[in-house]
C-alpha positions as a printed Julia matrix, in Angstrom:
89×3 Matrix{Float64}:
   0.0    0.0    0.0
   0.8    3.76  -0.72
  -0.14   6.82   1.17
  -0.31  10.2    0.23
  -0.89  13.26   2.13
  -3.21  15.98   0.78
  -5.56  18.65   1.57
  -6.6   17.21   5.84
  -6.24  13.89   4.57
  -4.38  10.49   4.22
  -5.1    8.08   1.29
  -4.11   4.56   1.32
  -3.82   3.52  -2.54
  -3.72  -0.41  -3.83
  -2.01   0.42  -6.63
  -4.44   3.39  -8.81
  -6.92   2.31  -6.57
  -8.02   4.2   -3.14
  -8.48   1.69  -0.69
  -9.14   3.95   2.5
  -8.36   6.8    4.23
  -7.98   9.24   7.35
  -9.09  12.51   7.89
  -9.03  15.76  10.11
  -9.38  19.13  10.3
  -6.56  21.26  11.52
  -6.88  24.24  14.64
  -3.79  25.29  15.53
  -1.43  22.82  17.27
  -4.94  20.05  17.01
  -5.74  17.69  14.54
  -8.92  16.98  14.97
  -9.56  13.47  12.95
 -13.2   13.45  11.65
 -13.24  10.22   9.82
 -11.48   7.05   8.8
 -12.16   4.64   5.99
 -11.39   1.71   4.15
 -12.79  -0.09   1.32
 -14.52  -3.43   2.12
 -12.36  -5.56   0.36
  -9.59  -4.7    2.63
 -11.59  -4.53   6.2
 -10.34  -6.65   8.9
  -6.77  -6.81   8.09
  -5.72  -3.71   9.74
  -5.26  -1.23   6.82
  -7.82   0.86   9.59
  -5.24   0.91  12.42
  -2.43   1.51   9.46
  -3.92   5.01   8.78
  -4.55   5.67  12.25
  -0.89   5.09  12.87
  -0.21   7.44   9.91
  -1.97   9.93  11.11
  -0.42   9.58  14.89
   3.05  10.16  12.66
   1.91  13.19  10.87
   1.43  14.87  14.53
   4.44  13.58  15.89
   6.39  15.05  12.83
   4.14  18.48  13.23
   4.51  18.79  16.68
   0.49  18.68  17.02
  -2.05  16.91  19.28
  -4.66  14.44  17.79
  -8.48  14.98  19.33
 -10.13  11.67  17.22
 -13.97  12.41  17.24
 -14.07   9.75  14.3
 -14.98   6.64  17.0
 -12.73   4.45  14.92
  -9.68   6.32  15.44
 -10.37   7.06  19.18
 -10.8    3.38  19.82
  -7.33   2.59  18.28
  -5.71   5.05  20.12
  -6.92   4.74  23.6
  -6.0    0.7   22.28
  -2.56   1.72  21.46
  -0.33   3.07  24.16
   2.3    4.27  21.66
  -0.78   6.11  19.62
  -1.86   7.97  23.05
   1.6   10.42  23.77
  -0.21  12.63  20.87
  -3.81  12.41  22.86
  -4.88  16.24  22.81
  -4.66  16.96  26.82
């Protein structure tokens, strides 16, 4: 898989193909991740928890907090305890 970062968001590419991705909406040092997404041919083999992990990188690499309102991406974080050091406080 391939990711690209563009315009709030992460895409996860098979190939041509958009298989999933993450995204968020950014206020000042927060990323505030709205929604995550993957195709169904690829759910359940942890392509989900792939862009989450993405996403935790992007912060890291920003300096930025992550506030995941998308349920998805809170539940992998809060599963995660490498994930939760960019937890919005």
């Amino acid at each position: 898989m391939d990711f690209q970062h563009q315009d709030n968001r992460i895409a996860m590419f098979d190939g041509s193909e958009e298989a999933g991705f993450i995204s968020y909406v950014e206020n000042g040092d927060v990323l505030t991740v709205d929604h995550t997404e993957v195709s169904p041919e690829i759910s359940g083999q942890g392509m989900g928890k792939e862009l989450v992990g993405k996403m935790v990188e992007h912060a890291r690499n920003e300096g930025k907090s992550i506030d995941p309102q998308c349920p998805y991406a809170k539940k992998v974080i809060d599963d995660t305890e490498e994930f939760q050091d960019v937890l919005v406080k």
